[in-house]
C-alpha positions in Angstrom: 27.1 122.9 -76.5 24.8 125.2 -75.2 25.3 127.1 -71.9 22.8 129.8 -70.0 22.3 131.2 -66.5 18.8 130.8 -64.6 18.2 133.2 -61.8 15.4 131.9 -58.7 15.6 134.6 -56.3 18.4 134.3 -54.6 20.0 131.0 -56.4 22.2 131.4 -59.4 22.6 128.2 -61.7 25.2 128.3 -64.2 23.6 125.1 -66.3 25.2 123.1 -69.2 23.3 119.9 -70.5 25.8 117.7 -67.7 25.9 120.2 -65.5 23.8 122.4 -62.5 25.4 124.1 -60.0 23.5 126.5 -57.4 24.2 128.1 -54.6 22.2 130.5 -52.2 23.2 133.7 -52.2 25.8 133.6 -54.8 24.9 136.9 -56.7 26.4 139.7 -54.5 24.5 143.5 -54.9 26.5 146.4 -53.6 25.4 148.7 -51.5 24.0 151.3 -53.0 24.0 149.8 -56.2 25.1 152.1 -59.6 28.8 152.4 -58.9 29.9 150.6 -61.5 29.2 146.9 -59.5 27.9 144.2 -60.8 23.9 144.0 -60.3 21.8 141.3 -60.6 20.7 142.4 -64.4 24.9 142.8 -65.4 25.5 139.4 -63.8 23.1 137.4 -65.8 25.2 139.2 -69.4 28.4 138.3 -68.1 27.7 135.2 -67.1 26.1 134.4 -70.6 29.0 136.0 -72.8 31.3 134.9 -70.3 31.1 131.3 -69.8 32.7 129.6 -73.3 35.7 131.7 -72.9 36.0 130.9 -69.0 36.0 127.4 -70.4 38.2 127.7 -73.6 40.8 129.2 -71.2 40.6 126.5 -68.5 40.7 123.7 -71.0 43.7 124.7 -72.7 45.4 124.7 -69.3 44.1 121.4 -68.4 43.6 119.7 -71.8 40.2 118.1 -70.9 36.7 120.4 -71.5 35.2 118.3 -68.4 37.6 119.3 -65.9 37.5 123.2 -67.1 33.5 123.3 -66.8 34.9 121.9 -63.0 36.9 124.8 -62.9 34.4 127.3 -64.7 32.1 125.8 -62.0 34.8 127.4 -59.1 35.3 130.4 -60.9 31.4 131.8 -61.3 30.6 130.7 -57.8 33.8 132.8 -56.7 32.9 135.7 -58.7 29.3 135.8 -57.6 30.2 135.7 -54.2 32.7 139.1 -55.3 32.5 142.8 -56.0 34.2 143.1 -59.2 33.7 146.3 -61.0 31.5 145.5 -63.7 34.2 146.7 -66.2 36.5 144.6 -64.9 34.3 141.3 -64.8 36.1 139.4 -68.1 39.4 140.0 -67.3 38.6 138.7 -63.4 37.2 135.4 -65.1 39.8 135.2 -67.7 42.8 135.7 -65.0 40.8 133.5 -62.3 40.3 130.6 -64.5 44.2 130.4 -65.6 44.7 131.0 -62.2 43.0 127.9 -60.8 43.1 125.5 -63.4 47.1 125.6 -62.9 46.8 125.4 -59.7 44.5 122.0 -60.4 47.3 121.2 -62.8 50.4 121.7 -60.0 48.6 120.3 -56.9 46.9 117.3 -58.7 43.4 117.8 -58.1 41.7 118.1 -61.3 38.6 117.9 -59.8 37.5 120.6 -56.9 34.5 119.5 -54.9 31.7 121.9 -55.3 31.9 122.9 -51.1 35.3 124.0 -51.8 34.2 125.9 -55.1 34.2 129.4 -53.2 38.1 129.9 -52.5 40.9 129.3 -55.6 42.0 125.8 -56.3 45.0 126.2 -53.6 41.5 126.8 -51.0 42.4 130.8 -51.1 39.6 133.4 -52.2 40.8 134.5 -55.7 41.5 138.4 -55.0 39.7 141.2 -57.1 41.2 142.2 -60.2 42.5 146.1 -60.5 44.2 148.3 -58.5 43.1 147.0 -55.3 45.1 144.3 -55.2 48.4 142.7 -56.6 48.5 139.8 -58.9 49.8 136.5 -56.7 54.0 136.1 -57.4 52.7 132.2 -58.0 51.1 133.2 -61.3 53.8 133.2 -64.0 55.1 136.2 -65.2 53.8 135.4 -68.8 51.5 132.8 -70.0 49.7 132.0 -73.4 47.9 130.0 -75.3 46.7 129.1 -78.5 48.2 132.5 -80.5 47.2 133.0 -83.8 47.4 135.4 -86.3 46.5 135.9 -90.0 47.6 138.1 -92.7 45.2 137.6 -95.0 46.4 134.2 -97.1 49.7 134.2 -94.5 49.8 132.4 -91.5 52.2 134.3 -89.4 51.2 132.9 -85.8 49.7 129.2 -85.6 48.8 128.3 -82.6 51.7 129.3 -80.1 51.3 128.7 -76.2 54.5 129.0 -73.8 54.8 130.3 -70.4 57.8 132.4 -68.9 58.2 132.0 -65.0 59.4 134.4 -62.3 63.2 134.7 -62.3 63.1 132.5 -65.4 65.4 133.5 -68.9 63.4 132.1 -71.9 65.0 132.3 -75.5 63.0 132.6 -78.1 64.6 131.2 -81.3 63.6 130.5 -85.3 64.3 131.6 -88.9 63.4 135.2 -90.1 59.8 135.5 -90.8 59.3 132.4 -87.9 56.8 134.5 -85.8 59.3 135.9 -83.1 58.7 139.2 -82.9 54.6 138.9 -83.3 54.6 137.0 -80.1 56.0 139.9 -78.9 53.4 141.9 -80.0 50.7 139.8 -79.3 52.1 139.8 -75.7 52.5 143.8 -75.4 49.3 144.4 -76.5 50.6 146.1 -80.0 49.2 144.1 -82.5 46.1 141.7 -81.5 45.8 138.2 -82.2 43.1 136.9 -84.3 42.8 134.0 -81.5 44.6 132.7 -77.6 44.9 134.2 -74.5 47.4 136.1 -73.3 48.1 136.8 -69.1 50.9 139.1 -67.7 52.3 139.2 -64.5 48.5 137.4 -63.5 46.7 140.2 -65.3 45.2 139.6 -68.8 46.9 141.0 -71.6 44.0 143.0 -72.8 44.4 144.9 -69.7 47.1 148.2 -69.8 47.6 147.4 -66.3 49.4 144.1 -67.2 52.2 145.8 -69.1 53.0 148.7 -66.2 55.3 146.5 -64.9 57.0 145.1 -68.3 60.0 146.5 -69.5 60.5 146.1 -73.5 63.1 147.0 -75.1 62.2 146.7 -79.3 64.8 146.1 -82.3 64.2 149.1 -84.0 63.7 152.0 -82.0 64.3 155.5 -82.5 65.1 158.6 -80.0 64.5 161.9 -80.3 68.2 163.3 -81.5 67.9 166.7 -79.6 67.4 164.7 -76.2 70.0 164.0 -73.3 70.5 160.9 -71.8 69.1 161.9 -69.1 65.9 163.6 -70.8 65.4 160.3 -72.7 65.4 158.3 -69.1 62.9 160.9 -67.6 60.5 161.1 -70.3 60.3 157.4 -70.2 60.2 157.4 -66.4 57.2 159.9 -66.5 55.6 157.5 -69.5 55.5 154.4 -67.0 54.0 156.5 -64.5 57.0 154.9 -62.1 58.2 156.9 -59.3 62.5 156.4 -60.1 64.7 158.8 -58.0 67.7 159.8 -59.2 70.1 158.3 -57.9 68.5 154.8 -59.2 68.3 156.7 -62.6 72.0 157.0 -62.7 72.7 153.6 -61.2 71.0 152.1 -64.7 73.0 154.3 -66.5 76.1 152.9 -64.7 74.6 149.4 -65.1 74.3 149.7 -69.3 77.9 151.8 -69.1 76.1 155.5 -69.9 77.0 156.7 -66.7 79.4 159.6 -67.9 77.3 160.4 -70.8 73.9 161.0 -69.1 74.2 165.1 -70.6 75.2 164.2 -74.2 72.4 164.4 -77.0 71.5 161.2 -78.1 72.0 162.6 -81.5 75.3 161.7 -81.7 75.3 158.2 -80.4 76.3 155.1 -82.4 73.9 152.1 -82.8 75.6 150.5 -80.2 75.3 153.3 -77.4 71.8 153.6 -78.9 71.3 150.3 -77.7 72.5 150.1 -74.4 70.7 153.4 -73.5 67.3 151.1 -74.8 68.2 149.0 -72.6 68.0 151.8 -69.1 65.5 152.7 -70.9 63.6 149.4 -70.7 64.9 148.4 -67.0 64.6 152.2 -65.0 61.4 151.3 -64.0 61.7 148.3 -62.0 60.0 145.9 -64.3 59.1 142.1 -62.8 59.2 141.2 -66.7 61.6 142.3 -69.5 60.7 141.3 -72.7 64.0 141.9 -75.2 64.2 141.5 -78.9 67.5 141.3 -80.2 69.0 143.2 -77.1 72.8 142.5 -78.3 72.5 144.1 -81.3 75.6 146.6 -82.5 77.1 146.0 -79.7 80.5 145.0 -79.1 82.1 141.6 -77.6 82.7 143.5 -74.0 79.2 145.2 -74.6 77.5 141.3 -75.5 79.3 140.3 -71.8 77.6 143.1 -70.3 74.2 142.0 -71.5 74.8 138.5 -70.3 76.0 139.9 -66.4 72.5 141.8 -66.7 70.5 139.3 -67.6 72.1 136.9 -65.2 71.6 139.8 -62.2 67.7 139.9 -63.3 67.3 136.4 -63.1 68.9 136.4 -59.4 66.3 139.3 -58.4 63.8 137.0 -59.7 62.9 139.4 -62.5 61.4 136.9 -65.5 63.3 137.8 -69.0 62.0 136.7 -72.6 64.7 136.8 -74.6 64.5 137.0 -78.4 67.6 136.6 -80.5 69.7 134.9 -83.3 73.0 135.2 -81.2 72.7 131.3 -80.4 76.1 131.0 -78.0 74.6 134.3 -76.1 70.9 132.0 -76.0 72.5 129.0 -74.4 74.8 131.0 -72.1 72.2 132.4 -70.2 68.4 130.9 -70.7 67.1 128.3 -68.5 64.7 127.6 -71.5 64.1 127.9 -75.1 61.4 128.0 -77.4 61.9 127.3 -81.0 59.2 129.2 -83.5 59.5 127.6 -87.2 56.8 128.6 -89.7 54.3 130.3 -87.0 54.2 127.0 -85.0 56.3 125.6 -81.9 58.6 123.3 -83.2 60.6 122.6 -80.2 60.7 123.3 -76.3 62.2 122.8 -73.4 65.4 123.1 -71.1 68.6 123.6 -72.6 69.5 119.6 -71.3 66.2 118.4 -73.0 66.8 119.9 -76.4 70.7 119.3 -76.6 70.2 115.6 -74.9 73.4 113.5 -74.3 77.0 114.3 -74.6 79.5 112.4 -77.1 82.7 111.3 -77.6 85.1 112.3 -80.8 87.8 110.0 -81.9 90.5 110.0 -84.3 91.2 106.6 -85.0 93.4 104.2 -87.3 93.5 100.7 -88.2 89.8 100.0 -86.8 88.8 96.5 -87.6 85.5 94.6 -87.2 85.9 94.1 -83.7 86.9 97.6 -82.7 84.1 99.3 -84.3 81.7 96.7 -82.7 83.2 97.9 -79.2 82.4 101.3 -80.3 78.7 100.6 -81.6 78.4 98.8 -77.8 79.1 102.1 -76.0 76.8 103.9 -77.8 75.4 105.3 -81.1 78.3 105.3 -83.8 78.6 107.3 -86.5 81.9 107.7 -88.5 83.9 110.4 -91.1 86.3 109.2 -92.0 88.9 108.3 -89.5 86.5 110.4 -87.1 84.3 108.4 -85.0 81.3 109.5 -82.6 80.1 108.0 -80.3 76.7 108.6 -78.3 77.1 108.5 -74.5 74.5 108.8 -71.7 73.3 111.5 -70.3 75.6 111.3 -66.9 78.3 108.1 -68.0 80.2 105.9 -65.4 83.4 107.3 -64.9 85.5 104.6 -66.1 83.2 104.4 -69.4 85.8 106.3 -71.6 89.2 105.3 -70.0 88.0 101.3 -70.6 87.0 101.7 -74.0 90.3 103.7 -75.1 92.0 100.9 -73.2 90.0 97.7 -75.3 90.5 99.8 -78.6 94.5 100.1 -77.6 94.0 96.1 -76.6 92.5 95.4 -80.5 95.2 97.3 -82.3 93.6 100.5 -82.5 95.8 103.6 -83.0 94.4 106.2 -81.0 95.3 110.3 -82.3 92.9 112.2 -80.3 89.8 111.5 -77.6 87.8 114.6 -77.6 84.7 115.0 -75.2 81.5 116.6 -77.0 78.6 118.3 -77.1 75.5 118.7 -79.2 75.7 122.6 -79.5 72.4 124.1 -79.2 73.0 126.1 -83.2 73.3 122.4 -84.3 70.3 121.2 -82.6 68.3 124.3 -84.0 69.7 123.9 -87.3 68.7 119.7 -87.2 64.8 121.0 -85.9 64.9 123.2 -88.7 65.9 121.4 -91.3 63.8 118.4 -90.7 60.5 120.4 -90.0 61.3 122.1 -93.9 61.8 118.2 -95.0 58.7 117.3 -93.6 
């Protein structure tokens, strides 16, 4: 499909073979011009180079190309009417088009009326991109689409989207080798995708801004020996440019359990205090994301606790956590949602109730006879080992479900050793996705 941009004095026309928009005075020239702004002859490139990827971006939001050219429509019109630092002028469009297509997507209005094409799809102007203004707190805190990376014949990424929201814990689960840690990358702007988008904190991912408010904390990682505690947390205070007085310093140390050890040379730590000084390390600066890969590493069973207070504390300060690890109990104790990677791809998503579904019900039984195992089957899904019976049950059951059918298998002769309530564990339920995406 082809795309171009006419200019008629003051009318620009952003023209596909359905569509053309104009609008007077919808290029904007600052005054004086040669500041870096956008001019008439930069706004005609950007529009040209800009426009499929506007689109791209849009549609993977919505899922239909005719309601992102709607929303590319809003966006150019927006950005004409702007002074956007002609450096800058991509990542406006790319965050702007995210932007408003999800808010299409939340409010139910996949189509915005061309009047209403100057403000963002919740009828506010989209604000500048850069220093000059924060990204909105509605925007999530990360959001991609599409990831994919080669190396050369291996796929290692396949076409990975997910979002993490503000105050939101996402787990991020697979095999070795599943494509964990590359997202990581991808979104920390440390290895670059051969394809997707990536947007942090409302910023794209391209952009070094988007990551001065992320706090990461790697597997391996290394400090320098001949450092303090202390030294380590300043030189990585100074690194994010963050302004951290001391006294907050020293309360992350007391948070990670360092707090008597902030003058001893890291040299002499064990993997575990290694670890829980990456971790002040990845939280001094106030991050509103924390991306951690395998943060419970080498540490201990009260060390593992503490991790799980933390990350429960950032999730009531509304601080949004990515989570990657193969600790499963530690996964399900504390994310609100968890994305499964197998082979590159997304093989499952979704809250913790989605994925684990129903609950069931474990009997040891004797002397089951037809009748008794058809009052089973009529509760729910039966399966049997043995003298070990399961049975499905909904996802919320009456209350009186369990005590009438113990009391019609005691009616039909049924010796009843032990009624044990259950649950799907979420290791089982990775382990079954696994397994049946290798069968497959």
């Amino acid at each position: 499909m082809r795309e171009d941009v006419e200019f008629v004095g003051h009318v620009a026309a952003v023209r596909s073979p359905a569509r053309l928009v104009k609008r007077k005075d919808a290029v904007a020239v600052s005054s004086p011009p040669g500041r870096g702004m956008v001019v008439r002859a930069d706004l005609e490139q950007v529009f040209r180079s800009a426009y499929p990827r506007v689109v791209a971006v849009a549609a993977r939001v919505l899922g239909s190309r005719d309601q992102a050219e709607d929303v590319a429509q809003e966006v150019f019109l927006t950005f004409g009417r702007s002074s956007v630092p002609a450096t800058e002028a991509l990542g406006w469009l790319t965050v702007a088009a995210a932007h408003t297509a999800l808010n299409h997507l939340r409010s139910g209005r996949r189509r915005a009326s061309r009047e209403e094409a100057a403000g963002g799809g919740d009828g506010r102007p989209w604000p500048a991109v850069g220093p000059v203004s924060a990204p909105s707190l509605e925007s999530p805190a990360v959001w991609c689409s599409g990831l994919r990376k080669r190396y050369r014949r291996q796929v290692a990424v396949d076409d990975v989207s997910f979002t993490v929201q503000r105050g939101e814990v996402l787990g991020l689960l697979g095999p070795n080798g599943a494509g964990k840690t590359s997202a990581i990358k991808f979104l920390l702007g440390l290895v670059r995708p051969d394809a997707g988008e990536v947007l942090l904190l409302g910023r794209p991912g391209r952009d070094p801004a988007s990551r001065a408010r992320v706090g990461y904390l790697p597997e391996l990682f290394r400090y320098q020996p001949w450092l303090t505690v202390a030294e380590v947390l300043a030189l990585h205070v100074r690194l994010a440019g963050a302004a951290v007085p001391d006294r907050e310093r020293r309360e992350c140390l007391a948070t990670v359990g360092l707090a008597d050890r902030a003058g001893d040379r890291v040299g002499g730590f064990s993997k575990g205090m290694q670890q829980r000084l990456g971790l002040a390390v990845a939280l001094v600066a106030r991050p509103e994301l924390v991306i951690l890969d395998e943060p419970t590493s080498a540490l201990d069973p009260l060390g593992r606790a503490d991790v799980r207070d933390l990350l429960l504390a950032l999730k009531d300060r509304k601080v949004a956590v990515l989570l990657n690890s193969h600790l499963i109990g530690e996964v399900e104790r504390v994310c609100d949602r968890v994305v499964i990677l197998d082979k590159g791809r997304v093989a499952a998503a979704g809250t913790l109730a989605e994925l684990l579904g129903g609950r069931e019900l474990r009997l040891r039984l004797d002397g089951v006879s037809d009748a008794a195992a058809a009052r089973l089957a009529a509760t729910g899904a039966l399966t049997r080992s043995g003298s070990v019976f399961t049975v499905a049950l909904p996802a919320e059951p009456d209350a009186d479900l369990v005590p009438a059918l113990i009391a019609d298998l005691v009616a039909l002769g049924v010796r009843v050793h032990a009624v044990e309530p259950a649950r799907v564990t979420l290791e089982e339920r990775l382990l079954d996705i696994l397994r049946t995406g290798a069968a497959a």
